[in-house]
Structure formats: structure tokens, C-alpha cells
C-alpha positions as CSV (number, residue, x, y, z in Angstrom):
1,X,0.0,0.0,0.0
2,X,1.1,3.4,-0.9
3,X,2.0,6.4,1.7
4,X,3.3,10.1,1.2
5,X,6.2,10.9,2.5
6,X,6.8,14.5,3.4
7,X,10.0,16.2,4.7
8,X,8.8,19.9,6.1
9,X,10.1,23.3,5.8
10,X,10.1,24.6,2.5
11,X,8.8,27.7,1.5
12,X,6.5,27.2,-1.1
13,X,6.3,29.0,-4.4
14,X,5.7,29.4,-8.2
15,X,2.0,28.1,-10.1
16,X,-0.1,25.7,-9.2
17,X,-2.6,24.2,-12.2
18,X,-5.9,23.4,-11.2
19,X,-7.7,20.6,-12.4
20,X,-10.9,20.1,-13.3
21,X,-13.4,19.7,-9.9
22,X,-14.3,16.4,-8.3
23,X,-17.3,17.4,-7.0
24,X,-18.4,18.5,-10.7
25,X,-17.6,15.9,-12.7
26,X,-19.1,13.0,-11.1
27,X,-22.2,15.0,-11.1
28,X,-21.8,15.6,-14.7
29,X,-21.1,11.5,-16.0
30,X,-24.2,10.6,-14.9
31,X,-25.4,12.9,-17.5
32,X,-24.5,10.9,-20.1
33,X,-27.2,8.3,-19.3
34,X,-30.2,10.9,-20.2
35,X,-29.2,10.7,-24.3
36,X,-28.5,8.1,-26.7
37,X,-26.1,10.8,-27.6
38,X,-22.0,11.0,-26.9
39,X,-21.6,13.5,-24.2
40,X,-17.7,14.6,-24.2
41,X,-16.3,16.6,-21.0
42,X,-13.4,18.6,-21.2
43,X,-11.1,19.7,-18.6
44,X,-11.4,16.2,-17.1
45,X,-9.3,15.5,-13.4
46,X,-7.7,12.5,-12.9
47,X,-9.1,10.4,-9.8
48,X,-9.4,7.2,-8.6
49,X,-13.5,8.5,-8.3
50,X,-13.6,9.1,-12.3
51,X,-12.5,5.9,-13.3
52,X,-14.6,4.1,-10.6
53,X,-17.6,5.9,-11.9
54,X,-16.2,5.4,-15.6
55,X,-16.5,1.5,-14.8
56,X,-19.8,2.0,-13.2
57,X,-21.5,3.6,-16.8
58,X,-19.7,0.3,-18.7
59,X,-22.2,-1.3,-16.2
60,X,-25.3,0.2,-17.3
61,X,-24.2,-0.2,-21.3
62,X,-22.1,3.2,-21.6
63,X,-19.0,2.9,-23.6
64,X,-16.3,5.4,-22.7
65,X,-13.3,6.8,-24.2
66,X,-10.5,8.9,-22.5
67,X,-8.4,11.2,-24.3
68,X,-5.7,13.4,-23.5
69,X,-2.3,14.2,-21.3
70,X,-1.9,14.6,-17.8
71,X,-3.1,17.7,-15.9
72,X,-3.1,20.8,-17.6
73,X,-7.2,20.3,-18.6
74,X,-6.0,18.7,-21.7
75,X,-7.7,15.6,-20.9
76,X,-11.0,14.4,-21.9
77,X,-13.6,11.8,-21.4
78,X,-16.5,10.9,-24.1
79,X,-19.3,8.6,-22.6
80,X,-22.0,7.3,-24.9
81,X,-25.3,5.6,-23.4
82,X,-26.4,4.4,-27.1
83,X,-28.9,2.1,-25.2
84,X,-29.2,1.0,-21.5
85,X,-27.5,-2.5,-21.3
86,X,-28.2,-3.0,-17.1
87,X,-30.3,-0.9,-15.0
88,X,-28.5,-2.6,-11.6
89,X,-25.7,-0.9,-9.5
90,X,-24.3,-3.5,-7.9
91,X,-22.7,-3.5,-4.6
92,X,-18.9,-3.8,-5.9
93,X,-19.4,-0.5,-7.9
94,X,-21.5,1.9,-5.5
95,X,-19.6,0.7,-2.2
96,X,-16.9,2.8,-3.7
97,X,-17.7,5.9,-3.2
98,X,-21.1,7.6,-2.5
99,X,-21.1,9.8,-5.6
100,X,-22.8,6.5,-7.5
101,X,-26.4,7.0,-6.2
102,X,-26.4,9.8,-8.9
103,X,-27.1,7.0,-11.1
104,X,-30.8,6.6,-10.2
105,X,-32.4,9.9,-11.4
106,X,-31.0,9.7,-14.8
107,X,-31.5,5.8,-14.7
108,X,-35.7,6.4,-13.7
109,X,-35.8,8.7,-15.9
110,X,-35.0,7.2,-19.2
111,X,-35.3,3.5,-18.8
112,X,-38.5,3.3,-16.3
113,X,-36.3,1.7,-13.1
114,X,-33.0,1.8,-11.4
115,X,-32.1,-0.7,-8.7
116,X,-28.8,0.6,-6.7
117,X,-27.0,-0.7,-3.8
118,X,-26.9,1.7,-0.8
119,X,-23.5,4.2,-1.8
120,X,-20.4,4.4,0.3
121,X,-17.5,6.8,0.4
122,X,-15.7,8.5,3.2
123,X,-16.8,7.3,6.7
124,X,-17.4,10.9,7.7
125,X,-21.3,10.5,9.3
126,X,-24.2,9.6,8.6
127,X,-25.4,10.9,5.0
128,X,-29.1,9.4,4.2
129,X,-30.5,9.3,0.5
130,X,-34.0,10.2,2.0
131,X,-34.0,13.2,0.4
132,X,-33.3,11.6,-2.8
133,X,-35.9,8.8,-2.2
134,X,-38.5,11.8,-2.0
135,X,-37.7,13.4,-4.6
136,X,-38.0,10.7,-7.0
137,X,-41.6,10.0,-5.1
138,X,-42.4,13.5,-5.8
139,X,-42.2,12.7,-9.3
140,X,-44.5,9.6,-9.7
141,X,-42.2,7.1,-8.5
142,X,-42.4,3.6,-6.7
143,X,-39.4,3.3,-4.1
144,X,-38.5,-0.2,-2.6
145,X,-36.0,-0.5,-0.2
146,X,-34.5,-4.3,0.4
147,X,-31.6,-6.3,1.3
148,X,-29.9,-3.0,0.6
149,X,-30.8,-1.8,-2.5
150,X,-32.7,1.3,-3.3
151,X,-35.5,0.2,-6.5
152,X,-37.3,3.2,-8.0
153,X,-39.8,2.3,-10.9
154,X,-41.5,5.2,-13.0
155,X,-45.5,4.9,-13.5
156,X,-46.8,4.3,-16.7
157,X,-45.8,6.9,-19.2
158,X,-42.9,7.9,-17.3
159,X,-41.9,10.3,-14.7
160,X,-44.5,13.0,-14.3
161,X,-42.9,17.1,-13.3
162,X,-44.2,18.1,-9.7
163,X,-43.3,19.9,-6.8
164,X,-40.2,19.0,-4.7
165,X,-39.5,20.7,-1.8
166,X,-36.2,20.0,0.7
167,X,-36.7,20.4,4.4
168,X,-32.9,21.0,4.4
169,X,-30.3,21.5,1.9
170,X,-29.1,18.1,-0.1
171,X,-26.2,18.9,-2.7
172,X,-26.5,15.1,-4.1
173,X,-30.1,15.3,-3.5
174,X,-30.8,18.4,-5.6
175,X,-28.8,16.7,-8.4
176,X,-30.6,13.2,-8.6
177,X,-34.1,15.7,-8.1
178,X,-32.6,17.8,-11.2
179,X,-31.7,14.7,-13.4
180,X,-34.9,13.4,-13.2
181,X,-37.1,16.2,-13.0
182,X,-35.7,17.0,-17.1
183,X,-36.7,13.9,-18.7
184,X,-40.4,14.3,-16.6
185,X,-43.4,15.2,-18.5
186,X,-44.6,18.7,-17.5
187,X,-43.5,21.4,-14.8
188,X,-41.2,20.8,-11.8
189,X,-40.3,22.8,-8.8
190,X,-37.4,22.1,-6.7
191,X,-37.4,24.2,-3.3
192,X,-35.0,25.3,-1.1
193,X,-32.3,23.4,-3.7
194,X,-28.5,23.5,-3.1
195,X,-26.7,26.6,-4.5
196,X,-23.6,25.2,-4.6
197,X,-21.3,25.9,-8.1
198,X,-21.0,22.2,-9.2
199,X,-25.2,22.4,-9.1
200,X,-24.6,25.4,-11.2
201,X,-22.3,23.6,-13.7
202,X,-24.8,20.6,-13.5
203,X,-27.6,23.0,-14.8
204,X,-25.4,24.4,-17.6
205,X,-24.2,21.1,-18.6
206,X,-28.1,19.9,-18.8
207,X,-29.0,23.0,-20.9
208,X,-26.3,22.5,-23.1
209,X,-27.7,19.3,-23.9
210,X,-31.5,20.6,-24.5
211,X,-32.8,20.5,-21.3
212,X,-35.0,23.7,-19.7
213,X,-33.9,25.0,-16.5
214,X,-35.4,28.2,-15.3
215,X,-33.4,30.4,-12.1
216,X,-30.3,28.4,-12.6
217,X,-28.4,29.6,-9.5
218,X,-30.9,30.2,-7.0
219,X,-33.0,27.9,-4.3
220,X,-35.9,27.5,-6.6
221,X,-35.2,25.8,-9.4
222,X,-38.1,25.2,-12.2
223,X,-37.8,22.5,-15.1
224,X,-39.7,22.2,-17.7
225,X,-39.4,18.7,-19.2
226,X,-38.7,17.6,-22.6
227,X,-38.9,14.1,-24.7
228,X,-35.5,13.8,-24.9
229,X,-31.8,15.5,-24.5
230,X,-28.7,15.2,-26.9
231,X,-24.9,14.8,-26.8
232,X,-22.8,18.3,-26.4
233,X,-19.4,18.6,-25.1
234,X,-18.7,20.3,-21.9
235,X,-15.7,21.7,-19.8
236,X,-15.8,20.5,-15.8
237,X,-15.4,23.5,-13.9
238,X,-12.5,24.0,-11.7
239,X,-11.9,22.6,-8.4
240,X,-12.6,25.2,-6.1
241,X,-10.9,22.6,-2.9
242,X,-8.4,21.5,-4.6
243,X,-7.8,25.4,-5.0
244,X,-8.4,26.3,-1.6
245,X,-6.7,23.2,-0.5
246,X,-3.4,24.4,-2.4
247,X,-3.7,28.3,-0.7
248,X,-4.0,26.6,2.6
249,X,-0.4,24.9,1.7
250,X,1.0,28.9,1.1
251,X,-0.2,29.5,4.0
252,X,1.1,26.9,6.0
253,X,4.3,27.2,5.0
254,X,4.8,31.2,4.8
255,X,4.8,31.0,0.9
256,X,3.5,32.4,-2.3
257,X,1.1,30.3,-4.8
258,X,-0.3,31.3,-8.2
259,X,-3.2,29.1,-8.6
260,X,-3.7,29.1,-12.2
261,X,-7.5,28.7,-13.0
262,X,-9.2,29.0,-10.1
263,X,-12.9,30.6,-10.1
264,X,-12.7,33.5,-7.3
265,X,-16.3,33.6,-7.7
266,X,-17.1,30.2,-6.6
267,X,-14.5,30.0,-3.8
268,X,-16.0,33.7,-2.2
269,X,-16.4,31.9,1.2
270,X,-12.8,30.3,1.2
271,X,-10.6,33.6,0.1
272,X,-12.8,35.3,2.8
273,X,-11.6,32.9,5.9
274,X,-8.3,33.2,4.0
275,X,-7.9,36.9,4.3
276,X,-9.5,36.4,7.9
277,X,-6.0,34.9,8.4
278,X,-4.3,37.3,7.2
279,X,-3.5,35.9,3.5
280,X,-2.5,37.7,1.0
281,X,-5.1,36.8,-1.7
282,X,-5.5,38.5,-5.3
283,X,-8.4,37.6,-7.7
284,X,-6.6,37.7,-11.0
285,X,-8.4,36.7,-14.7
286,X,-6.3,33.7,-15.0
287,X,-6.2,32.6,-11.7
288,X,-6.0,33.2,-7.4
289,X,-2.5,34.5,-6.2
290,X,-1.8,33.9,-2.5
291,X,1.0,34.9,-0.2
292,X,1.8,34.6,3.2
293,X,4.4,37.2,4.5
294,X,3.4,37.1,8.8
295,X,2.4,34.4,11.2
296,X,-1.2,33.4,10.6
297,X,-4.0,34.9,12.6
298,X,-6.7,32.5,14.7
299,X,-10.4,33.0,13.0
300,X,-13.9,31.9,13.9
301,X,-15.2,29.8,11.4
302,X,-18.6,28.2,10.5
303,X,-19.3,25.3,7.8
304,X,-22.1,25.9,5.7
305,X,-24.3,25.2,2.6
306,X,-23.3,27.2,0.0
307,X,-22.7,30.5,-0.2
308,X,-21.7,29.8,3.4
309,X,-17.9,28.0,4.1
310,X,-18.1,24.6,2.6
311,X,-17.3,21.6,4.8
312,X,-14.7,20.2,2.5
313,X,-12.2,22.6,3.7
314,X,-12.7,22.7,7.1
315,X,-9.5,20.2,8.2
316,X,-7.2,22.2,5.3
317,X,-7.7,25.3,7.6
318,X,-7.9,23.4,10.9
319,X,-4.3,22.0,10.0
320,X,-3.5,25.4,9.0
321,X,-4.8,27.4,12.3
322,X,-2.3,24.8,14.1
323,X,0.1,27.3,13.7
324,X,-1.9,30.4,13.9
325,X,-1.0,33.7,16.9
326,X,-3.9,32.6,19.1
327,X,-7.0,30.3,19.6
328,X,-9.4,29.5,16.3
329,X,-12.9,28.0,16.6
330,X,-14.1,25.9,14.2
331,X,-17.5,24.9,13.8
332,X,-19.0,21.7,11.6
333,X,-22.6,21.8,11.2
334,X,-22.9,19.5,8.4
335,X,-21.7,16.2,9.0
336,X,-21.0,15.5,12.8
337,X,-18.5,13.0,12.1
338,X,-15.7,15.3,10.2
339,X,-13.1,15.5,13.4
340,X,-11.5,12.4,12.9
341,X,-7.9,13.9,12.3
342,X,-7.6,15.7,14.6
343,X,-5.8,12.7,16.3
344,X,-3.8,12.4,14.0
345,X,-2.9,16.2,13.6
346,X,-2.3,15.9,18.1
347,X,0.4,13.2,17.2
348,X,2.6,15.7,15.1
349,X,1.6,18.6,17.9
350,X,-1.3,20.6,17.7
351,X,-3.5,21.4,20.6
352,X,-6.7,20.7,19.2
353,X,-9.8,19.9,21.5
354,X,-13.3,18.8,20.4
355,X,-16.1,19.7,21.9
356,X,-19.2,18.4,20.2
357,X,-19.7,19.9,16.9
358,X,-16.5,22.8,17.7
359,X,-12.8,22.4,17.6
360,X,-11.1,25.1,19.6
361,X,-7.5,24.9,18.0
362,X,-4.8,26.7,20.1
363,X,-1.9,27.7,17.7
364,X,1.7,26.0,18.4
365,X,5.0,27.3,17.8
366,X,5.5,24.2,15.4
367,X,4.4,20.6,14.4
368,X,6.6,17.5,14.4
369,X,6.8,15.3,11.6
370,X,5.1,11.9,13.0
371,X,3.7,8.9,11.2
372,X,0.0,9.6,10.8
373,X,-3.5,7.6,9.3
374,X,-5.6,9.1,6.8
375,X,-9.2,8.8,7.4
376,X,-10.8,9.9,4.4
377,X,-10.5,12.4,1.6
378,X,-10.1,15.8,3.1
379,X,-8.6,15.4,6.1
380,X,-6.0,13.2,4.4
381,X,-4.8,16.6,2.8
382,X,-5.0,17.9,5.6
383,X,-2.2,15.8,7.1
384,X,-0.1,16.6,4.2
385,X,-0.8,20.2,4.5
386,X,0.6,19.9,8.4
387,X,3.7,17.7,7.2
388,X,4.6,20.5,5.1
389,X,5.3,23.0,7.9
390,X,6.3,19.9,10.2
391,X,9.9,20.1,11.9
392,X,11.3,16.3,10.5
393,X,9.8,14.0,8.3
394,X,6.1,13.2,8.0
395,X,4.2,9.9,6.3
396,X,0.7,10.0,5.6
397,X,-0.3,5.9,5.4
398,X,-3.7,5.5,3.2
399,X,-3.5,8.1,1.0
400,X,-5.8,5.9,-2.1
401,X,-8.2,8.6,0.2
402,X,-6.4,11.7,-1.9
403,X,-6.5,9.5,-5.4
404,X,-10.1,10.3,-5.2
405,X,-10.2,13.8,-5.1
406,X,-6.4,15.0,-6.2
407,X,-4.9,14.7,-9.3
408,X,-0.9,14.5,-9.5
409,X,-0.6,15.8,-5.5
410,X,3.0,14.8,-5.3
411,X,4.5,16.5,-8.5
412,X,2.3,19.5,-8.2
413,X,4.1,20.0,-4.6
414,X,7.4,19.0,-5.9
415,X,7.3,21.5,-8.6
416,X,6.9,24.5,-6.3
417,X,9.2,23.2,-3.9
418,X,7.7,20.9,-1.7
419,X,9.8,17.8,-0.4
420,X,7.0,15.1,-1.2
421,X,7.5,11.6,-2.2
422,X,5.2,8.8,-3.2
423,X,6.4,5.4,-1.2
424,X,4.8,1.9,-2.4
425,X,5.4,-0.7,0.8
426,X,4.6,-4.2,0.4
């Protein structure tokens, strides 16, 4: 099994590509299943997650074909859905990663059923597909739950538009609801949907292919259905974490980073908690440039639906505030589970202390570089981001958590001047 070795201390600095976002493109595959049409996406990461879901549309009948180099956004990915071969997610596939319930909107919609296995992912709480279930209901659907399989079956004529209305906010919700909802006969209303940019690029993507999608943007979302959608090609958005994730490593190490293609726009909340530290952060037409020139100041910070802090960054700036002048509050309101390196980050030093949903982080002089266990995605990085600034040497053990979500972490370190190594054991 593979680990990350990291030797702390260097000043970071030079350009930083982003890739294309995680988050995005698995929303945007699924797409492909609506039309009998090749849909090609541009700009497309590399992750363990995109060839797991890759493998997944072979299931239902897709046939897939990657083009391209190796960061960059030079790669590619056409997948074509000429006919629906299997309507089943099996277990093998979905227990992957949680991103493959986004199979069953698009699946109910155009071939009648879907029958998927209950999704995994990172262990990081409890994360229901209630929401989803309802949604589909709201449309004229028959849900069966057994022997852990979700099985939604359309009425007769298909999916029929209606009104869907969230009692909270569901990101993977709003994107199954939306999915569905354009392939339904008639009207639908989704309210109080998620904001969040990827449902954004998920709405442009869907237009782009025929579909009719009024208030794209807001919490009320109307879609008026159509027979049927086409092939188009589409560029994946950029990763706003993986962008926010890379100014946390300026930070961390008092450097400078050009991140070349990030969407200021979309990371509002991020450069705002950023400059709350005292980063230097410019929004430039190409790009985010950030530098660190003083010791980091504690913040207050809140996770949040979007517009609001997003939870995927929470342990990047929790590693970061490590090493901030003072004591930093950090607050996780959307999965209650999301604390589970902060053991890790008290073996290499920082004086961390939970208290239900809050971390009060009191800032150290300095970390030490310890052997540490990655528990899922995020907070993996977040151990890299602390070995960084570590005194010593620092491995991170289970990093296939940061295949799914990183593309090329160890070169795009190394090239601006991180000591970073990939080690295979065994």
C-alpha cells in the first residue's frame, strides 16, 4: 500500500494548475445516461473517483473513451449511453464511493427503473439518500428498499414534473431531483435546492444538452421537461478545494502560490476565511494569487451550505490554524462525524480539542513530523498540508483517500518546492 512521504520546511512557491473539480464531474457523467447521444467533458481530473464511476456507466451499457495528457485540462472523457445495457448498481461498484447513487435519477428517468445498492464513500457521518428517495416520489415514483438496495420504478408513461420541496439542503439530492425532473413530463419545482457551483455547472451542462432550466443559480429551481436530450461537449469546472486546499499549503508554509484557473467567484467563502487569516489573496483573470508574508492569525469559522464555508475545507484550515497567533474556533454543522484527524494532527503537535460539533485549535509554535493515518479524503490533505510545515519527516499511510479527489498531489508540490515523495510498501 502506498503512503506520502513528506519532509517539512520549505517555503512554497511558483504556479499551481488546477484541475478540473471532483465534485463537478461525477455529477456531470451521470449525465450521459439521459441521451442516446456521446456526451464529451473537457477539462477532465484524474481520480481514482472518475475511473470508478467510468467503470460503473460500462455497467449500465455506456462505452467510454479517455483522451488526452496529464493535468493541464487537456484531458478528456467521451461517454455514450447508445442504449441501456443494465439498470442494476451493484454493490462492488456503489460501495466505492457515495457519488454513484447519482445513477438513479438519470437511470428512472429514461429507462423506467434503477435498482442501486446503498452508496459508500468516506466514513465521515451519517449521510441518508431520503431526500433523494423523496424526490423521485415526488415525481411519480415507486421506491423499494431491500436487502440494501434502493429500487425506483416510473408509472406508466414515465416520470410526471411536480413539486419537490427539501426540508434542508441536499447537494446530491438536488442533483438526482434535477436529473430526473428533465426527462419528466410537465413542470417541476425544486425548493429550497442547493446553490452550490457544481449544481450550477450541472444546470449548464443539462441546458447544453436541450434540457430547460429556469433560475439556474438560485433555491428555486423550475424544469420544464422535454422528450429527450442530446450529446454536447462540456468543460468540468475548476476545483474550487483543490484550489483552496493548495492556498492553505501557502499559508502553512509562509509562501507564495499562483493558482492558475481557479474561479474566485465560486470560492467567495474560502478567500474570505483566507484573508481572515491574514493571507494575501488576489483575484486575478487567470487565476487566485496567494501569499503569506506574517504568522497566521486564529479565525472563527462556521461550515455551511453554500454561499456559506463549505465543509470540504474545514480540516485544510484546521491544519492550517495549528500554527496560527492565538486560539481558532471551528465549527462543523454539516456532517458531525468530520473531526476524525484531529488525532492524528495531536500526534505531530497541535493542541486541538473537540467539543461536540467545535474544535477550539490553540496555535503551536510548530508541528513535528510523526507517522500519521488518513481517514478519508479531506482530512487526508490535511495531514499533508501539516507535514509541510512539520519540523522532521512526516508519512501520511492510506493516501488511495487523496486518489479520489487530487490529481498528481505529489508533482504539483514538488514543482513548487515541496519535499514530497510517493512510497509503495509491500
Amino acid at each position: 500500500m502506498d503512503s506520502i512521504v513528506v519532509r517539512g520546511g520549505n517555503r512554497l512557491s511558483g504556479t499551481v494548475q488546477i484541475s478540473g473539480a471532483k465534485n463537478a464531474v461525477l455529477t456531470l457523467m451521470p449525465c450521459a445516461l439521459l441521451t442516446d447521444e456521446g456526451l464529451c467533458l473537457e477539462n477532465l481530473p484524474r481520480l481514482a473517483d472518475v475511473d470508478n464511476f467510468m467503470h460503473l456507466l460500462n455497467q449500465h451499457g455506456a462505452s467510454t473513451m479517455l483522451e488526452g495528457g496529464h493535468n493541464g485540462g487537456g484531458r478528456k472523457m467521451t461517454v455514450k449511453a447508445a442504449s441501456i445495457a443494465s439498470t442494476v448498481a451493484p454493490y462492488d461498484f456503489v460501495r466505492k464511493m457515495r457519488a454513484s447513487i447519482l445513477v438513479l435519477g438519470p437511470l428512472v428517468a429514461r429507462a423506467g427503473e434503477a435498482t442501486v445498492s446503498m452508496p459508500g464513500g468516506c466514513a465521515i457521518g451519517n449521510r441518508p439518500i431520503d431526500l433523494h428517495l423523496k424526490a423521485l416520489e415526488a415525481l411519480g415514483a415507486d421506491i423499494e428498499l431491500a436487502a440494501g438496495y434502493v429500487k425506483a420504478t416510473a408509472p406508466d408513461g414515465g416520470l410526471k414534473g411536480g413539486t419537490i420541496s427539501f426540508p434542508m439542503v441536499s447537494v446530491g439530492a438536488t442533483e438526482n431531483a434535477l436529473m430526473a425532473a428533465v426527462l419528466a413530463s410537465g413542470e417541476t419545482v425544486i425548493e429550497n435546492a442547493a446553490r452550490e457551483p457544481e449544481i450550477v455547472d450541472l444546470c449548464n451542462c443539462l441546458v447544453a444538452m436541450g434540457a430547460e432550466i429556469e433560475d439556474i443559480g438560485s433555491d428555486r429551481l423550475v424544469v420544464h421537461g422535454t422528450d429527450r436530450l442530446h450529446g454536447t461537449t462540456y468543460s468540468v469546472m475548476p476545483d474550487r478545494i483543490e484550489a483552496g486546499s493548495y492556498a492553505c499549503a501557502a499559508a502553512i508554509t509562509g509562501g507564495e502560490l499562483m493558482l492558475k484557473g481557479a474561479d474566485a467567484h465560486d470560492m467567495a467563502a474560502i478567500l474570505a476565511g483566507l484573508r481572515d487569516v491574514g493571507l494575501g489573496v488576489q483575484e486575478l483573470a487567470d487565476g487566485v494569487k496567494v501569499s503569506a508574508d506574517a504568522r497566521l492569525k486564529p479565525a472563527t469559522i462556521s461550515t455551511a451550505p453554500f454561499p456559506g464555508f463549505p465543509t470540504d475545507m474545514q480540516a485544510q484550515f484546521m491544519s492550517m490554524l495549528a500554527l496560527a497567533d492565538g486560539t481558532s474556533m471551528l465549527t462543523e454543522t454539516i456532517f458531525e462525524n468530520r473531526y476524525m484527524h484531529v488525532p492524528e494532527l495531536a500526534r505531530m503537535g497541535a493542541d486541538i480539542e473537540v467539543r461536540g460539533r467545535t474544535a477550539v485549535v490553540k496555535g503551536v509554535d510548530e508541528l513535528v513530523g510523526a507517522n500519521v493515518m488518513a481517514t478519508d479524503l479531506r482530512a487526508s490533505m490535511s495531514l499533508v498540508l501539516a507535514g509541510l510545515a512539520a519540523r522532521g519527516e512526516t508519512k501520511v499511510l492510506r493516501v488511495y483517500h487523496l486518489d479520489r479527489g487530487y490529481e498528481s498531489l505529489e508533482d504539483k508540490l514538488s514543482a513548487v518546492g515541496a519535499d514530497i515523495e510517493r512510497v509503495s510498501e509491500g
